[in-house]
LUMMARGU-775776 format. One record per residue (C-alpha): residue number from 1; residue in one letter; x, y, z. Coordinates in steps of 0.5 Angstrom, whole numbers. Each point is the difference from the previous one (the first is absolute). Example, Ala and Ser with C-alpha at 12.3 -4.5 7.8 and 13.67 -1.06 7.14 Angstrom:
- num	residu	u	v	w
- 1	A	25	-9	16
- 2	S	2	7	-2
***
This chain:
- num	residu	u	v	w
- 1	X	-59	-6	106
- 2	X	6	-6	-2
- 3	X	-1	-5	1
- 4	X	-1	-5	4
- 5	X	-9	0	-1
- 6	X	-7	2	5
- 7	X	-22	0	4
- 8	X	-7	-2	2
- 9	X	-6	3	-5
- 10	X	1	7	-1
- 11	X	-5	5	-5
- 12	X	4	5	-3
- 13	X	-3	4	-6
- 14	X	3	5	-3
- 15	X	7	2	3
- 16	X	2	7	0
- 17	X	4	-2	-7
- 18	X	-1	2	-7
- 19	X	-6	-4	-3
- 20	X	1	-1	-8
- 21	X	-5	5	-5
- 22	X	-6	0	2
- 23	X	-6	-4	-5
- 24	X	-4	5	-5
- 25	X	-6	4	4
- 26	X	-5	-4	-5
- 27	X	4	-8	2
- 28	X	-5	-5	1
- 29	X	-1	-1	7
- 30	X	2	-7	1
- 31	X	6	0	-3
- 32	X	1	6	4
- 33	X	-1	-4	7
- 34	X	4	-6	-3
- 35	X	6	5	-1
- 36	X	0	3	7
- 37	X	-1	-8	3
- 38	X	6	-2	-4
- 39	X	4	6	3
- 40	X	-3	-1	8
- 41	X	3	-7	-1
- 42	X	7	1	-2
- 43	X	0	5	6
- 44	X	-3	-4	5
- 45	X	5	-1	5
- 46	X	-1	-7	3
- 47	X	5	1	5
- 48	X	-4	5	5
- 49	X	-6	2	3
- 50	X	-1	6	-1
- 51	X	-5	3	-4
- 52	X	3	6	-3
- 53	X	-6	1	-5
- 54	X	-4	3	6
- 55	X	5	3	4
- 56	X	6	2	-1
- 57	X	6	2	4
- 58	X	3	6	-4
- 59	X	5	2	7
- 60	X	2	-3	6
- 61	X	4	3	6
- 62	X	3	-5	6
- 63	X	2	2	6
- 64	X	5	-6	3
- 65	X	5	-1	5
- 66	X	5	-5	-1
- 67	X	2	-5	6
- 68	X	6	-5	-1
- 69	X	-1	-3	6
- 70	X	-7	-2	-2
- 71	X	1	-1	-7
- 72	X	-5	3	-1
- 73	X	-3	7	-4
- 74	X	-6	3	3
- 75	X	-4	6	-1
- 76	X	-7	3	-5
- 77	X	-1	0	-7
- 78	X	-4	6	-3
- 79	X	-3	0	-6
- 80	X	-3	5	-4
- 81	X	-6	-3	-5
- 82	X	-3	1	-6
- 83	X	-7	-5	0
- 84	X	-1	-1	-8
- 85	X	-6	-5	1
- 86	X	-6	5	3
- 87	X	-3	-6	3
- 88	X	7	-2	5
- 89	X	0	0	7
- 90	X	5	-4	1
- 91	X	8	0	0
- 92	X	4	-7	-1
- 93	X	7	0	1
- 94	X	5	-6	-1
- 95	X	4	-2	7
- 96	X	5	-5	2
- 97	X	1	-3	7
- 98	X	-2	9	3
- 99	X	-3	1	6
- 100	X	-6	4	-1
- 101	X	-1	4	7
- 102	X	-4	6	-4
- 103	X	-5	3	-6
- 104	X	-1	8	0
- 105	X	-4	4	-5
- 106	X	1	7	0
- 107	X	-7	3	-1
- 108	X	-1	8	0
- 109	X	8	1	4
- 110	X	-2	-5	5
- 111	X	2	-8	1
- 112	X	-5	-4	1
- 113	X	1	-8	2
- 114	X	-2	-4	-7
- 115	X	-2	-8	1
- 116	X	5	-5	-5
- 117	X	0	-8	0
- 118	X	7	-3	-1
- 119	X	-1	-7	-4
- 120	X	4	-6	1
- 121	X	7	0	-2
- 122	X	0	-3	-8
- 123	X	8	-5	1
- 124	X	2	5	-7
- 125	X	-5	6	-1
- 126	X	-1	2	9
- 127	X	-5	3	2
- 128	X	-7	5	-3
- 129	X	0	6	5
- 130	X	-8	2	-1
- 131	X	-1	7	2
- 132	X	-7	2	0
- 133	X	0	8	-2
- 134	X	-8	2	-1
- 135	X	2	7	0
- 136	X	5	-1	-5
- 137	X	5	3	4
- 138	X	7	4	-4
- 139	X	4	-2	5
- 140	X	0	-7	3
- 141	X	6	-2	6
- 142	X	2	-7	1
- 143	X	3	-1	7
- 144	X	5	-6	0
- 145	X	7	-4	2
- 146	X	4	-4	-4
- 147	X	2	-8	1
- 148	X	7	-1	1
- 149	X	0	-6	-6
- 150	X	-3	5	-5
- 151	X	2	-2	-7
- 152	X	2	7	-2
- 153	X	4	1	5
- 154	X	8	-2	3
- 155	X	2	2	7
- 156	X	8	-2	1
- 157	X	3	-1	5
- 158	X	7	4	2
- 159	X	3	-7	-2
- 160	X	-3	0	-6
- 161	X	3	6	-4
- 162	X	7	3	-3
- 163	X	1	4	7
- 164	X	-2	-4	4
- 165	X	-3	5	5
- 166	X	-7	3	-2
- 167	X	-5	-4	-1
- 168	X	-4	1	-7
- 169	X	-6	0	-4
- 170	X	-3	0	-7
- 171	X	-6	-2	-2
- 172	X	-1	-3	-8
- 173	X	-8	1	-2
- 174	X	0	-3	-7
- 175	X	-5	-4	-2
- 176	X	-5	0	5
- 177	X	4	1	7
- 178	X	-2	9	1
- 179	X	-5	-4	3
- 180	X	3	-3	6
- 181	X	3	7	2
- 182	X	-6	5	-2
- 183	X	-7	-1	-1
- 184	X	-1	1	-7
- 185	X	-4	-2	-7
- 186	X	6	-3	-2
- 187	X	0	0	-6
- 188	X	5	3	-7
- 189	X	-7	2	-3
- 190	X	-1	5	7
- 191	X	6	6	-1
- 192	X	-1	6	6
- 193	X	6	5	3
- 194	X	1	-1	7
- 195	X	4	4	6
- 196	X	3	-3	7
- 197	X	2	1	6
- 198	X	4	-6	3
- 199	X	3	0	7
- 200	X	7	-5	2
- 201	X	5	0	5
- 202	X	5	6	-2
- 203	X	5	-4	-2
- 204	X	-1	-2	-6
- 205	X	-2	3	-6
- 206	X	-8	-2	-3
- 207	X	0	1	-8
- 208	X	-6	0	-4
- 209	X	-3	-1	-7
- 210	X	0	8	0
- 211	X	3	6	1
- 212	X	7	-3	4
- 213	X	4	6	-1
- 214	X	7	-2	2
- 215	X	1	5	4
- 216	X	-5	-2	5
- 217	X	4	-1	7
- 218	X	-3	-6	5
- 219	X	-5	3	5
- 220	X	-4	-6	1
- 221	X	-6	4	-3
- 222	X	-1	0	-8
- 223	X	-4	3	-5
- 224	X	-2	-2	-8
- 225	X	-3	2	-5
- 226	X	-2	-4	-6
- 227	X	-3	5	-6
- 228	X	-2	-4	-5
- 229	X	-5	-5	0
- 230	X	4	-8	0
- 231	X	-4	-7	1
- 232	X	1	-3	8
- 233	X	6	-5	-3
- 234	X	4	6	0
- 235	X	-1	2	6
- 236	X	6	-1	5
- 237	X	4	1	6
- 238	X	7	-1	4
- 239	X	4	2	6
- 240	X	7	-2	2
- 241	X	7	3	0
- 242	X	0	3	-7
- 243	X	5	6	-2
- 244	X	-1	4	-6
- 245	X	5	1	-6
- 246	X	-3	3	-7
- 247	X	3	-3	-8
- 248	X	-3	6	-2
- 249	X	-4	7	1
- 250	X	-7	-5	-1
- 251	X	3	-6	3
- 252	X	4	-3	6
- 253	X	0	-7	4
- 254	X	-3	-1	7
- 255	X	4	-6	4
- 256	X	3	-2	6
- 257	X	6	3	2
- 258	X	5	-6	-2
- 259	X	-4	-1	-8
- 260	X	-1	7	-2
- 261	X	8	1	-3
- 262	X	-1	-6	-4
- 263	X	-7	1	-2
- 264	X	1	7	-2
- 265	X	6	-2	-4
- 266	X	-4	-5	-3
- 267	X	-6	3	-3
- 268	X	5	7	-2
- 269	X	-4	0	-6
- 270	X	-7	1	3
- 271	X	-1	8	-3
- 272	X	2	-3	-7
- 273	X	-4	-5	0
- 274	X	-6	5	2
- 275	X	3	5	-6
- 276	X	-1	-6	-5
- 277	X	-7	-2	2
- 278	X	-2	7	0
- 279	X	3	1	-8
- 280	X	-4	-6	-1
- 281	X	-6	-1	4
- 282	X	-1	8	2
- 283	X	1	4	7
- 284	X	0	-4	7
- 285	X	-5	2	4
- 286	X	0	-2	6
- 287	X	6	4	3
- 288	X	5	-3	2
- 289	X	3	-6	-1
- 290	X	4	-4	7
- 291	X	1	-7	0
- 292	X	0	-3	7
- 293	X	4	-7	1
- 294	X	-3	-5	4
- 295	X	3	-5	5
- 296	X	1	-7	-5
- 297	X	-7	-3	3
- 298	X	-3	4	-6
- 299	X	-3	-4	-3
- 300	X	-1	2	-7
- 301	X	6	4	-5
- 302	X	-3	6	0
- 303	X	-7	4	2
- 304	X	-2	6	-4
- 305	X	-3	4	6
- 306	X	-2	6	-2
- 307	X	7	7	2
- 308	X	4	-6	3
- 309	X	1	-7	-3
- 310	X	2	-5	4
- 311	X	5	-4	-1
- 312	X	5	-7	1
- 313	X	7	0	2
- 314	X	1	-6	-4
- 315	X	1	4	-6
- 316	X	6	4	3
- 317	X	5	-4	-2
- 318	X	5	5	-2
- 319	X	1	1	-8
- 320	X	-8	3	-1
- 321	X	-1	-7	-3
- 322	X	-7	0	2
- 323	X	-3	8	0
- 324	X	-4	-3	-4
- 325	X	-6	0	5
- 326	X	1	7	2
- 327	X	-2	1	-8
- 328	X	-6	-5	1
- 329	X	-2	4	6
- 330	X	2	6	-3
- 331	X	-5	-1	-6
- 332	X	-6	-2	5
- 333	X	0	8	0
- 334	X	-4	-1	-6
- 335	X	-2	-6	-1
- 336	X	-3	-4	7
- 337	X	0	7	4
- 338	X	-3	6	-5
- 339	X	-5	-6	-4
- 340	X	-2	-5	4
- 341	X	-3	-7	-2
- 342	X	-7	0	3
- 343	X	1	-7	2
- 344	X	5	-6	1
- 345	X	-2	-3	-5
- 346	X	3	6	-5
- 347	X	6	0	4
- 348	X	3	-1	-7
- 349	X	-1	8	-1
- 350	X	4	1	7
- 351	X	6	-5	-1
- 352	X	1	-1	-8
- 353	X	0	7	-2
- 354	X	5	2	6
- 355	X	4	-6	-2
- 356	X	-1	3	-6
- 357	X	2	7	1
- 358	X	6	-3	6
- 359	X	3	-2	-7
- 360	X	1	6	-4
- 361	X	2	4	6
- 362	X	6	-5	0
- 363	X	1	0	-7
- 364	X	1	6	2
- 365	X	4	1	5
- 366	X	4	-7	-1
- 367	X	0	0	-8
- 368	X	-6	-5	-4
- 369	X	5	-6	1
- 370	X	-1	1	8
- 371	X	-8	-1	-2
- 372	X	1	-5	-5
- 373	X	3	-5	5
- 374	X	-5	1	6
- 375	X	-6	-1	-5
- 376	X	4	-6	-3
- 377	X	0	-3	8
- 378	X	-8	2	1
- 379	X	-2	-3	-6
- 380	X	4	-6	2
- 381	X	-3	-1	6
- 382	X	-6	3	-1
- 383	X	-1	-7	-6
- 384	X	3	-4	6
- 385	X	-6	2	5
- 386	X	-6	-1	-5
- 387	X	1	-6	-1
- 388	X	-1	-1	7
- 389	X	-7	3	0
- 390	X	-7	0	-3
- 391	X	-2	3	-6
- 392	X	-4	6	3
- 393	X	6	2	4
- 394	X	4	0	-6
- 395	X	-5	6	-4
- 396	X	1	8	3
- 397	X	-7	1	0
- 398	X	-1	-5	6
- 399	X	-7	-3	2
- 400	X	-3	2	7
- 401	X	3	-2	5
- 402	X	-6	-3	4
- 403	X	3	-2	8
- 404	X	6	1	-3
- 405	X	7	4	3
- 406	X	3	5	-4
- 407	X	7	-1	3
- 408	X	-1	-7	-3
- 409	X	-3	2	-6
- 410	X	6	5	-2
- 411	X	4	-5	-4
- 412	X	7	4	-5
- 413	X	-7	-1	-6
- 414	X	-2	6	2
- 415	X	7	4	0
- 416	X	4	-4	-6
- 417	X	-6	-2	-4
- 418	X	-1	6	0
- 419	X	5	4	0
- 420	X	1	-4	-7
- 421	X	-7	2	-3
- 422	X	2	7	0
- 423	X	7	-1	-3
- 424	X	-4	-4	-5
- 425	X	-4	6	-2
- 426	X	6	5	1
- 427	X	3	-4	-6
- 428	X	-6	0	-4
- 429	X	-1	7	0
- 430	X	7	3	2
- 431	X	2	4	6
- 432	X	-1	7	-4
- 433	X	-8	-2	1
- 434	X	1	-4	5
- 435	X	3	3	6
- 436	X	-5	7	-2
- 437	X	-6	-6	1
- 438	X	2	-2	7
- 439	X	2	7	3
- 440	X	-8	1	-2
- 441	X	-3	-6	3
- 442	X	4	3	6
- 443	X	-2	7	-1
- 444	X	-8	-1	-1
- 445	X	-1	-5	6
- 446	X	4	2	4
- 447	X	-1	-1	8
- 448	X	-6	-4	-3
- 449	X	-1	-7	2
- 450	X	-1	-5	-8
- 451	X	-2	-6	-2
- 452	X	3	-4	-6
- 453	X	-6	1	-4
- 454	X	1	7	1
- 455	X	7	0	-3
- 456	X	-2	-4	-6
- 457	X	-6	5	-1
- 458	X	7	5	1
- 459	X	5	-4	-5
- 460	X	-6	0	-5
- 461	X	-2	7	-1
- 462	X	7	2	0
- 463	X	5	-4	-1
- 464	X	-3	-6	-5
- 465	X	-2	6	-5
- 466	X	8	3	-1
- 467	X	0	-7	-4
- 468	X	-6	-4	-1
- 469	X	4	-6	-3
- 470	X	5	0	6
- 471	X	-3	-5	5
- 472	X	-7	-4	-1
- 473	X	-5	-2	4
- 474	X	2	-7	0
- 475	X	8	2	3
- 476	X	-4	4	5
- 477	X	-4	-5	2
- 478	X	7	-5	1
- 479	X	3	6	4
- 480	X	-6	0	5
- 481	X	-4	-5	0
- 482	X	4	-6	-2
- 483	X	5	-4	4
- 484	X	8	-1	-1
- 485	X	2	6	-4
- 486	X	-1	0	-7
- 487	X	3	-3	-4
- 488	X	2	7	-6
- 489	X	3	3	6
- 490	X	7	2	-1
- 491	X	5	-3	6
- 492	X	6	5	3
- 493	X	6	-3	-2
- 494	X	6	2	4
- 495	X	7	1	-4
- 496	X	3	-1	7
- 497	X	-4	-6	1
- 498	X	3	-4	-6
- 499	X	7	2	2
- 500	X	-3	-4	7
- 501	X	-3	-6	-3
- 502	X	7	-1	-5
- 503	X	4	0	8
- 504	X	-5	-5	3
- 505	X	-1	-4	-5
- 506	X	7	-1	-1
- 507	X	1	-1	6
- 508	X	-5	-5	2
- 509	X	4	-5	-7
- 510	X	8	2	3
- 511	X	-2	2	8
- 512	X	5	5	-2
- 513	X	-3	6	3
- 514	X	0	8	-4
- 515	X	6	3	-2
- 516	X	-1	6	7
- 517	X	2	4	-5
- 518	X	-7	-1	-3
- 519	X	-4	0	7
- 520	X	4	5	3
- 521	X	-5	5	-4
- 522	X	-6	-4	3
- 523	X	-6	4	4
- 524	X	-5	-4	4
- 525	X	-4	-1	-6
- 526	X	5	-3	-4
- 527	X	1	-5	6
- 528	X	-8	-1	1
- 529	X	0	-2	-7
- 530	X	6	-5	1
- 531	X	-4	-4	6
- 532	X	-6	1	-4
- 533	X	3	-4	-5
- 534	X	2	-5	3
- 535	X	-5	-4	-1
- 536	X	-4	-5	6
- 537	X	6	-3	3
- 538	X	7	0	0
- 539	X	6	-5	3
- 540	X	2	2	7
- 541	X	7	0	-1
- 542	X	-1	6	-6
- 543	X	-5	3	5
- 544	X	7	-1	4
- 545	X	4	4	-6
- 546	X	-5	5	-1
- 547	X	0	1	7
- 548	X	8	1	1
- 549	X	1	5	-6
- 550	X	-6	5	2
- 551	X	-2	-2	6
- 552	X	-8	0	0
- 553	X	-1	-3	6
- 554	X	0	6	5
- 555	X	-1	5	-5
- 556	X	-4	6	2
- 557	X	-3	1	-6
- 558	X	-7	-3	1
- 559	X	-2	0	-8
- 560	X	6	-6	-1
- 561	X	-1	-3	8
- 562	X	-8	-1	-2
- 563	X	3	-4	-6
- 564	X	7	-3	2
- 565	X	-3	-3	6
- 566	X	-7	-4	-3
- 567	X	5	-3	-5
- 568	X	6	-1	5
- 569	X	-6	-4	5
- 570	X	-3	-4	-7
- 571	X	7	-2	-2
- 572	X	1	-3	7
- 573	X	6	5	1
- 574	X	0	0	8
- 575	X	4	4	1
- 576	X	-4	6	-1
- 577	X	-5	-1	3
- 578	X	2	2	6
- 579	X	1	8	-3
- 580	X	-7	-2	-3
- 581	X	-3	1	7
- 582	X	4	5	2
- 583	X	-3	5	-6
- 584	X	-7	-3	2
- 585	X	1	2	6
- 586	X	3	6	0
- 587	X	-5	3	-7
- 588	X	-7	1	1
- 589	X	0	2	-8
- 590	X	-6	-5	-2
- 591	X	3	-1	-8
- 592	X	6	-1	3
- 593	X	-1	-6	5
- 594	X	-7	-3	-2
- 595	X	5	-4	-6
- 596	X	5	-2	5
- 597	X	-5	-2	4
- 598	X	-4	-4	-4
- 599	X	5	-4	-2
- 600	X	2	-2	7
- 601	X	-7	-3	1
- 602	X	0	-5	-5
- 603	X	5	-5	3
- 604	X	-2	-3	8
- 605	X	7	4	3
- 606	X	-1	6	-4
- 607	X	-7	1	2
- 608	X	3	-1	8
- 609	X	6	5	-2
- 610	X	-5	5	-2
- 611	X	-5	-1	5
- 612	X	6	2	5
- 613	X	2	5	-4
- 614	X	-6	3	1
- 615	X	-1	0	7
- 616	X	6	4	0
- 617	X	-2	5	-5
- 618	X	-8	1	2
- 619	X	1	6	5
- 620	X	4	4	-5
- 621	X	-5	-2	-6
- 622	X	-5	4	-2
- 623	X	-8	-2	0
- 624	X	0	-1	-8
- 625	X	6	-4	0
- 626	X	-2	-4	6
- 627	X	-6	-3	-2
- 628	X	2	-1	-7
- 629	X	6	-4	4
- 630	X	-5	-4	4
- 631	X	-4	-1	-6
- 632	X	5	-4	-3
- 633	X	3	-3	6
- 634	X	-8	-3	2
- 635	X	0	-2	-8
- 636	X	6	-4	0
- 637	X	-1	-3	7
- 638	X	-7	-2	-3
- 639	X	4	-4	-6
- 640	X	4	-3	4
- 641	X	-6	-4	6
- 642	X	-3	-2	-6
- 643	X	6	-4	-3
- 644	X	-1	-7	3
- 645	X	6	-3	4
- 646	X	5	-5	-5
- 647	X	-1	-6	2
- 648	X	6	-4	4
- 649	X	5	-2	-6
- 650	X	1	-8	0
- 651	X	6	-2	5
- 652	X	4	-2	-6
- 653	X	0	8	-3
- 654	X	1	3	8
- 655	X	7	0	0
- 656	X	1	4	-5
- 657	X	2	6	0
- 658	X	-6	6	-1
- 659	X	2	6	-4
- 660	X	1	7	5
- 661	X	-5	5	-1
- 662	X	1	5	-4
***
């Protein structure tokens, strides 16, 4: 997933991963013990309750039918079991807000009703299902329904799509969101196929995070089958007025009728980029590779949903500027999908090495200036956002998370700081041995869930001994463990980004702006790079030049609104600020919006501005995006109730003008 970011006590033991080399037959007993604590901690799930040590699902089938005038999807989940702890009798599953009608067991070819206790719902984790199995059934069947407000799914009004005449659906399950739409171990260390049969009203197409093949016509009544064994965040569904139309003999766009030209002019590239990941990384496995282009309520850029990517239109905009996502979600296809972390508290695994990989496929197709330039923006934002947080976010290998949400907890760390660390190596033992080390760890693990313990153990049995004086414990210990980034690693420097900062700076001393000649050749990451150096604030009326040379205001390019506008609104540039609700309201995108939002919130009026904006744009959000809205709209009206009341000016002074609002 590309960002934007993403529950009570778990027990999870050894996942179905690759575990590091084994101690010899004649190690001492404790130390032995002590290593396979250490190693159950770092794969602890904190974010789930099930108990996978004991009994693990290895496949699950869904039976559902999908209701649009309810909101409501509905049906049994059947699950195939494999009872690891001889002493387990019970089945604990993750929900969220379900309606559990039902529990079966399957025993001898017949079900047979089994007793199951639904626990009080937790604000951040749900609610434990509890099955008591005493005969430790294979199957198991959870009869259930859906809630309307369920966190992983979106239902949209006609209104609210591109066409305007079908309603639409999707669901977005990572982190911890599979839950409020299936019963599950909702965990990245649990992986298991699953097939399904869903139900809708004939006209509209329903995809899923399976085998949607693209001749598949609408008959309201549709199969999938996914053969390989995936964590529960990857599970994902869709359903509205989608057409078809490939990129390539593996790849194709799914999209409303109204998006899919452009969309599939846009991401043209897709089978080039597949070509270039396999000369890299090995073959895909996974089939196809469709993208489904989402209503702009979607709240993140991507999500790396397993056969078929969803994605933002936001990052259409007409000169392939921005495909740098579908490399991203591209790259999952090893990193994230194929080797999963075991947990969120290793997201690094999943995001830094698909940041990682997302940049050599760029390079490329794009050239290695291309590459460079979106890794001098990540590393720039990424110094920008650590100041702002603790010292154990800033490390890869981050502490458990406890009662936190991993929604929250997912921070541009994991992908960046991490992306980085591997670059860091690249450099100090060379492509030639690098790249062979990397396509290994995806090859040995793969279809495993790991932990950052497991890719340390990895790195030094096969890549620390090509050159045993490339890296130290010391440097290592900087890249994970430690805070901020370390000081020896080597900055991305742009050469188009030094031709930008001689045209800003002098324009900041004359006001004259670039000769266009210059800034003809400009893409969107150019212009990122020209706002982002713009520093705090800026005059109104060179806001006002800016704004009449390149028209920020109104852009349709995400990437510069979400800096364009938070500069305008702390400039006290007004005049955009109306344009500014406009791309809020309109933009689901939580990277995109969250800034220009949490401008608005620090001035009294603007704070009113915002809260108007959102109670227009709130049906058409999504339930991520929302409570990450409301949470900082509460945060900001609580600061301002606490400000006490200026006390009446003395009579001499109150006449006096009062400076506007900005």
């Amino acid at each position: 997933m590309r960002l934007s970011l993403l529950f009570s006590l778990a027990m999870i033991a050894v996942a179905s991963g690759c575990s590091g080399d084994k101690a010899p037959a004649d190690a001492q007993p404790a130390a032995k013990h002590a290593k396979e604590a250490a190693v159950s901690a770092r794969r602890h799930d904190e974010s789930s309750y099930a108990q996978p040590e004991k009994v693990r699902i290895t496949d699950l089938a869904l039976d559902l039918a999908l209701d649009f005038d309810q909101k409501q999807l509905a049906g049994t989940a059947t699950y195939t079991l494999d009872w690891t702890d001889p002493k387990a009798t019970q089945l604990v599953l993750d929900t969220r807000e379900l309606g559990i009608q039902k529990v079966e067991g399957q025993a001898e070819g017949a079900w047979a009703p089994l007793q199951f206790a639904l626990a009080d719902a937790d604000p951040v984790f749900g609610s434990k299902l509890t099955i008591e199995a005493p005969q430790r059934n294979p199957q198991i069947r959870v009869t259930y329904r859906t809630a309307p407000t369920a966190s992983g799914l979106q239902w949209l009004e006609p209104a609210m799509t591109e066409g305007k005449q079908l309603p639409f659906m999707f669901s977005q399950s990572q982190a911890i969101h599979a839950r409020s739409w299936v019963p599950l171990q909702d965990t990245p260390g649990v992986r298991f196929t699953y097939s399904a049969h869903v139900t809708s009203r004939p006209d509209v197409m329903v995809l899923m995070s399976a085998n949607s093949s693209p001749e598949t016509q609408r008959t309201g009544d549709y199969r999938f089958r996914m053969e390989h064994p995936i964590p529960s965040y990857l599970m994902a569904i869709a359903a509205g007025d989608l057409v078809f139309k490939p990129t390539g003999p593996r790849s194709g766009i799914w999209a409303e009728p109204a998006m899919v030209e452009r969309a599939a002019t846009e991401f043209a590239d897709t089978e080039q980029m597949i070509v270039a990941a396999e000369g890299l990384y090995g073959p895909y496995r996974w089939g196809r590779y469709d993208i489904l282009v989402l209503p702009p309520s979607f709240p993140f850029g991507g999500m790396e949903n397993p056969t078929l990517t969803f994605a933002t239109p936001t990052v259409i905009v007409g000169d392939k500027s921005l495909v740098s996502l579908v490399a991203h979600e591209l790259a999952h296809s090893w990193s994230g999908n194929l080797v999963t972390n075991a947990s969120w508290k290793d997201i690094w695994l999943n995001e830094g090495f698909t940041t990682y990989v997302q940049g050599r496929i760029t390079e490329a197709l794009y050239g290695a200036e291309m590459a460079e330039m979106e890794r001098q923006i990540d590393q720039d934002g990424v110094k920008h956002d650590m100041a702002g947080m603790s010292p154990a976010d800033q490390a890869l290998m981050l502490p458990p998370l406890t009662e936190r949400d991993p929604d929250e907890a997912l921070s541009e760390v994991a992908y960046v700081k991490g992306a980085w660390f591997l670059q860091f190596l690249e450099q100090r033992f060379g492509r030639e041995v690098f790249d062979p080390f990397l396509r290994g760890w995806f090859d040995d693990h793969a279809f495993q869930s790991a932990d950052s313990d497991q890719f340390v153990e990895y790195l030094k049995k096969n890549l620390l001994p090509k050159n045993p004086n490339a890296v130290t414990a010391a440097e290592l210990d900087a890249w994970l463990n430690q805070p901020g980034i370390p000081a020896f690693a080597a900055k991305a420097q742009s050469r188009t980004f030094s031709n930008v900062d001689t045209a800003r700076i002098a324009w900041r001393g004359s006001q004259q702006l670039p000769n266009p000649q210059i800034t003809g050749d400009w893409g969107t990451q150019a212009w990122v790079h020209f706002l982002e150096g713009m520093g705090e604030k800026l005059k109104p009326e060179q806001l006002a030049q800016l704004d009449a040379a390149y028209h920020f205001t109104g852009t349709p390019n995400g990437e510069i609104a979400m800096r364009w506008y938070p500069l305008a609104l702390r400039s006290g540039y007004l005049e955009a600020r109306p344009a500014a609700g406009e791309f809020i309201q309109r933009v689901g995108r939580r990277k995109l919006i969250m800034p220009i939002y949490e401008e608005l919130v620090k001035t009294p009026d603007g704070l009113a501005f915002a809260h108007e904006v959102f109670e227009r744009a709130r049906p058409g959000y999504h339930p991520i995006t929302t409570a990450s809205v409301e949470a900082l709209l509460a945060k900001a009206d609580k600061a301002i109730a606490a400000v006490p009341a200026a006390a009446p000016a003395p009579p001499e002074q109150a006449t006096q003008p009062q400076a506007p609002q900005p």
